[in-house]
C-alpha positions in Angstrom: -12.3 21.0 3.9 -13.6 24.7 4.2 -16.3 26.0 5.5 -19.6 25.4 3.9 -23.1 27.2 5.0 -26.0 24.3 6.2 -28.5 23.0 4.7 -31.4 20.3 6.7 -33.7 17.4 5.1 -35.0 14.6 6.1 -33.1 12.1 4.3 -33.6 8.9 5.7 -37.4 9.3 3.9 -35.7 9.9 0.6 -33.6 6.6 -0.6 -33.8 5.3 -3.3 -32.5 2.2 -5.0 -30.4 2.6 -8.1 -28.0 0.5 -10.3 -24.3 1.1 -8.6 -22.9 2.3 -12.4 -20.0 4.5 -11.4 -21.2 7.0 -13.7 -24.4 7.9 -11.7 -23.3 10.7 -9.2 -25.1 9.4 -5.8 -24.4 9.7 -2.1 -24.1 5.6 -0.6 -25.1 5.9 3.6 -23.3 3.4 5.5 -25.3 1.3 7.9 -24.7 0.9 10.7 -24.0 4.4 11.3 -23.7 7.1 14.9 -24.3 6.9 18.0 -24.3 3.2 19.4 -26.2 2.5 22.4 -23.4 3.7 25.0 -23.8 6.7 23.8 -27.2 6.9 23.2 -27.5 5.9 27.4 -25.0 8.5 28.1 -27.2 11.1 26.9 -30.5 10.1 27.9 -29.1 9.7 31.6 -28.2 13.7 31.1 -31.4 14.3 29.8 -33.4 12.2 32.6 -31.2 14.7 35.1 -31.9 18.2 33.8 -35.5 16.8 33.7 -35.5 15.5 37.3 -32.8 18.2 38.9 -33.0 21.4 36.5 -30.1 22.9 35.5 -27.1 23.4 36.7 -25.7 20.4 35.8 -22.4 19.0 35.9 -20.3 16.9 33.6 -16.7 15.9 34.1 -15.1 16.2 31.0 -17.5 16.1 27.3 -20.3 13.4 28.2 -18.8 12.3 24.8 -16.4 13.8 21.9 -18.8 15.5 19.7 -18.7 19.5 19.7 -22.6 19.7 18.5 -23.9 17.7 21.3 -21.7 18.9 23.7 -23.0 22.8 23.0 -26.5 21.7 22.3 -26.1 20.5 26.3 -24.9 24.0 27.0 -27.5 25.4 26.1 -30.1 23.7 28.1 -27.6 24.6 31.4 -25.3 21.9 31.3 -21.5 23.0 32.7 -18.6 20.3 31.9 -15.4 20.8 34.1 -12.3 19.3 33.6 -11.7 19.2 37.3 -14.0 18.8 40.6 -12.6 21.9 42.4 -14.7 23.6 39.8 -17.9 22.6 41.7 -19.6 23.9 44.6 -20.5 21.2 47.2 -23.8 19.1 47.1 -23.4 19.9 43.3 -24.9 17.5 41.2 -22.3 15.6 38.7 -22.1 13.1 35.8 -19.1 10.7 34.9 -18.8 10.7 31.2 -19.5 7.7 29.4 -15.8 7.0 28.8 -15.2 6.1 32.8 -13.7 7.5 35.5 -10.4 6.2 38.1 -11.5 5.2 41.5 -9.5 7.8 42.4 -12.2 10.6 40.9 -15.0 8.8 42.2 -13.4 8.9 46.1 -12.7 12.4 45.6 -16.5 13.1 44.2 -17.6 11.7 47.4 -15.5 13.4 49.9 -16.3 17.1 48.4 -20.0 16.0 49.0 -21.3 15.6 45.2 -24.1 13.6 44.4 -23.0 12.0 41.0 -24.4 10.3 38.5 -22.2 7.4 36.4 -23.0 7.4 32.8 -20.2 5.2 32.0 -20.5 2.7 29.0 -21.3 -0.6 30.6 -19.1 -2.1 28.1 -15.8 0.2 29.7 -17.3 -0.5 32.8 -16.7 -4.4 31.7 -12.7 -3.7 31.4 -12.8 -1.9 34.5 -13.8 -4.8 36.4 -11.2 -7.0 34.1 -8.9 -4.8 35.0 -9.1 -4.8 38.8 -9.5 -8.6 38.7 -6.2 -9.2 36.7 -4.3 -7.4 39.5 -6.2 -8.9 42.2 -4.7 -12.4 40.5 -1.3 -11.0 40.5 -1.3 -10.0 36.9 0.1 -7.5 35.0 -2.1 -5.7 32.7 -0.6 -4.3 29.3 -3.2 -1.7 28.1 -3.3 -1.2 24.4 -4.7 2.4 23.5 -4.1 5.9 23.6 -2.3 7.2 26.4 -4.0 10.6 26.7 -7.2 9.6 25.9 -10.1 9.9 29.0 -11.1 5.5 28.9 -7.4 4.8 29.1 -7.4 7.2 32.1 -10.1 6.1 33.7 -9.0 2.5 33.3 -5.5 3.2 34.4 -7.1 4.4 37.7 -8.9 1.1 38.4 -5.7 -0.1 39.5 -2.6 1.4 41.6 0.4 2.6 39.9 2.8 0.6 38.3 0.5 -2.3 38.0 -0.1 -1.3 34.5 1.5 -0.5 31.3 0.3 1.6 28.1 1.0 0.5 24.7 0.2 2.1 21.4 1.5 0.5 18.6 3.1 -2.5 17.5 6.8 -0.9 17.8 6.0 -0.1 20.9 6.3 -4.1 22.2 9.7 -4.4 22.0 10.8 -1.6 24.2 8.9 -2.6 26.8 10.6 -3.8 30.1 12.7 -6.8 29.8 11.5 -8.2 33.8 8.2 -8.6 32.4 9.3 -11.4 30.2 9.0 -14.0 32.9 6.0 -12.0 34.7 2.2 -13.2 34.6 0.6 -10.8 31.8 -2.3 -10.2 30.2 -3.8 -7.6 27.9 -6.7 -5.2 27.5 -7.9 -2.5 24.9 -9.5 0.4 25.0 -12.4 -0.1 23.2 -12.6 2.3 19.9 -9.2 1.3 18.0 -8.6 0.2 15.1 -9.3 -3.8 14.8 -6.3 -4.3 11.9 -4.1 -1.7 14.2 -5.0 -3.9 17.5 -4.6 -7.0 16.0 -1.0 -6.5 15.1 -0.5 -5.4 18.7 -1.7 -8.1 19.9 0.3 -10.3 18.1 3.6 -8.8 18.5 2.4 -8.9 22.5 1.6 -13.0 21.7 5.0 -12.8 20.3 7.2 -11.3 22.9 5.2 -12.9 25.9 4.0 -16.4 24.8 2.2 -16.2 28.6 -0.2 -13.3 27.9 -3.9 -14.0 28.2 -6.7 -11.4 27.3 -9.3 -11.0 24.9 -10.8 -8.4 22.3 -12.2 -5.7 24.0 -12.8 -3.2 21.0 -17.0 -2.8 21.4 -19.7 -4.4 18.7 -20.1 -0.5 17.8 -16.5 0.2 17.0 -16.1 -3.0 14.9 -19.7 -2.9 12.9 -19.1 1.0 11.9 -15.7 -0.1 10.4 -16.9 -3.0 8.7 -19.9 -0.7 7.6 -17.1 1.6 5.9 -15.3 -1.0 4.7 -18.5 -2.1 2.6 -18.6 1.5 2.0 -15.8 2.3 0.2 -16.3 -0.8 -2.0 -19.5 1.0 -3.7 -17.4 4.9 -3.2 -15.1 7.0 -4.9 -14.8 8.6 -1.6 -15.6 9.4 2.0 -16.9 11.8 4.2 -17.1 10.5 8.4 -18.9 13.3 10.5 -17.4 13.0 13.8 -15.3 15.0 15.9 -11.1 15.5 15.6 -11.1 14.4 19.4 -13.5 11.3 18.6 -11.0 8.1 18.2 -13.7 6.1 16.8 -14.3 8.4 14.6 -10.7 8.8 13.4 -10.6 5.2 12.5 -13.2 5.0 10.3 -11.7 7.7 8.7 -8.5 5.5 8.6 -10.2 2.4 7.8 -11.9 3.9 4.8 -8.4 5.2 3.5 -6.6 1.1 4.3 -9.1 0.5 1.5 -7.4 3.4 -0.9 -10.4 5.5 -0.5 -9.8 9.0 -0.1 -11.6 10.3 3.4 -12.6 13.1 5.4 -13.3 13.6 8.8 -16.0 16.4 9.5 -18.1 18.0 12.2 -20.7 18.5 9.3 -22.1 19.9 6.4 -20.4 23.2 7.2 -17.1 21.6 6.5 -17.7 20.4 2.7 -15.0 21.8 0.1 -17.2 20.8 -3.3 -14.1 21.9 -4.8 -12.6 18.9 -3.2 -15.2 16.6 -4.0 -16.4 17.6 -7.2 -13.9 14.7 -9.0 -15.6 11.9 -7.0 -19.3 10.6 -8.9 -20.1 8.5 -5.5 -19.9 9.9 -2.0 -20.0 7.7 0.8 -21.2 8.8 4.4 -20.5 7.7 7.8 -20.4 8.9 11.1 -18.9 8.1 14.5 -20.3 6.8 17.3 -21.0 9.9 19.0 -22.2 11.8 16.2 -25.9 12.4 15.9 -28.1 11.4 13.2 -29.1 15.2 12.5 -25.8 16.1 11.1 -25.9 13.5 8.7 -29.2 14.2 7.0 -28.0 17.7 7.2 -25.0 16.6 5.2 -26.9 14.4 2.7 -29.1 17.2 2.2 -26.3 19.9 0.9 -24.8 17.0 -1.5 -28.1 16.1 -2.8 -28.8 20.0 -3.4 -24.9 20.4 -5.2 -24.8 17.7 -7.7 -25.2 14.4 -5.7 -28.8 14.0 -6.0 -29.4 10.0 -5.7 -29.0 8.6 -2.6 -28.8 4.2 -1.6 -27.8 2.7 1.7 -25.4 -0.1 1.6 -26.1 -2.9 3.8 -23.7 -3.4 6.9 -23.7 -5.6 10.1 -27.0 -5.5 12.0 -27.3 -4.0 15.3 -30.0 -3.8 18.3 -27.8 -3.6 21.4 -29.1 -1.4 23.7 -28.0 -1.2 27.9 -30.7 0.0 31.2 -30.0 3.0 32.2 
């Protein structure tokens, strides 16, 4: 969508219930909706450190995939690196919340860093599932994105070799033939698709009738797609804020489109084409898990000013997890 200039509201004070006629042109909120509580620890542990330490402060990689948080950070003297030669010695540095490899966290303490780990305690919990399988022997079959940071940082839990990525259902059959007979099990990253990891899983179920593992996609990932899913029963169509690099953000962009909705992913308000949208009476909203609830009410606010001016909130699975920080 092109570029749109922003508008700001407070929109969560201004719902209102309506009769879900077609005809009516309204905005429908999905709920539950942004950052879950991984996140939300992420970024208080970041805040808790520029209050404590000042700035600078360093991040290894985005502290999660949202460009808006990430520069709001900047701003208040936050530096993310990509690698740790980047940092002076006794520097003080913060594992994203999508994990690190043991490998990262050795080298963090041989330069001398003093680090903080904001990793989800839910990644955390294949981390340790990982390292146990090979302890037992077991092979682990990791189903997710090969490039992106948890897969990495999961992958490093382990040495080489001991583990092997997989992406999609096709994906089973070429894998090696010696690990027919081997002891297996399986693990996911934990913001894919559930209808796209299911089908893994079962061609892996398939192939290797000796695999043990369980779901690992997080409460967050599967509430915000069911959430859309409700969604697009009420829409004619579908905006997710989120970012390009966010994967649980592109699934609910993909989830909404399994359900013949047509769906955009957008970093906000800035991105709206009304052209685009102008044939569609209901507009549905979501966001991603690491997408903060400003840009939404920033988003509800330009529709409700260019033609969309009811807005309801449909109804999704209910959510209080939180984690210590």
């Amino acid at each position: 969508m092109g570029h749109r200039h922003r508008h700001t509201a407070q929109a969560s004070n201004h719902l209102t219930e309506v009769a879900m006629s077609s005809e009516t042109r309204r905005i429908c909120l999905a709920s539950p909706r942004g950052f879950c509580a991984g996140v939300r620890r992420a970024l208080d542990m970041v805040a808790d450190a520029l209050k404590k330490h000042g700035s600078p402060i360093y991040v290894l990689h985005e502290i999660v995939h949202n460009e808006y948080v990430v520069d709001g950070l900047k701003k208040q003297g936050v530096i993310f690196v990509e690698s740790l030669a980047e940092l002076p010695s006794g520097s003080l540095l913060i594992f994203s919340a999508h994990g690190v490899s043991r490998a990262i966290e050795e080298e963090a303490a041989r330069r001398g860093l003093r680090t903080i780990d904001a990793t989800c305690p839910l990644v955390k919990r294949i981390h340790q599932k990982a390292r146990s399988f090979e302890e037992r022997g077991i092979k682990v079959i990791l189903i997710g994105h090969p490039q992106h940071p948890e897969i990495s940082g999961t992958l490093g839990q382990i040495p080489p070799g001991h583990a092997i990525v997989v992406e999609t259902a096709q994906s089973v059959a070429k894998l090696p033939g010696k690990l027919d007979s081997s002891p297996l099990a399986y693990l996911t990253q934990t913001t894919l698709s559930i209808a796209d990891t299911a089908e893994i899983v079962k061609a892996l179920q398939k192939r290797f009738p000796q695999i043990e593992g369980s779901g690992d996609i997080c409460y967050a990932t599967r509430n915000r797609q069911e959430a859309v899913r409700l969604l697009a029963a009420n829409c004619d169509a579908i905006l997710i804020i989120g970012s390009p690099k966010s994967s649980n953000s592109n699934r609910l962009r993909e989830t909404a489109e399994e359900e013949r909705i047509p769906a955009w992913l957008l970093g906000g308000a800035k991105d709206v084409s009304l052209d685009e949208l102008s044939p569609y009476p209901r507009i549905g909203i979501s966001a991603g898990a690491s997408a903060p609830e400003c840009l939404v009410e920033e988003l509800i606010s330009f529709l409700q000013s260019h033609g969309w001016p009811e807005l309801v909130e449909i109804p999704g699975p209910s959510e209080d997890m939180s984690f210590p920080r």
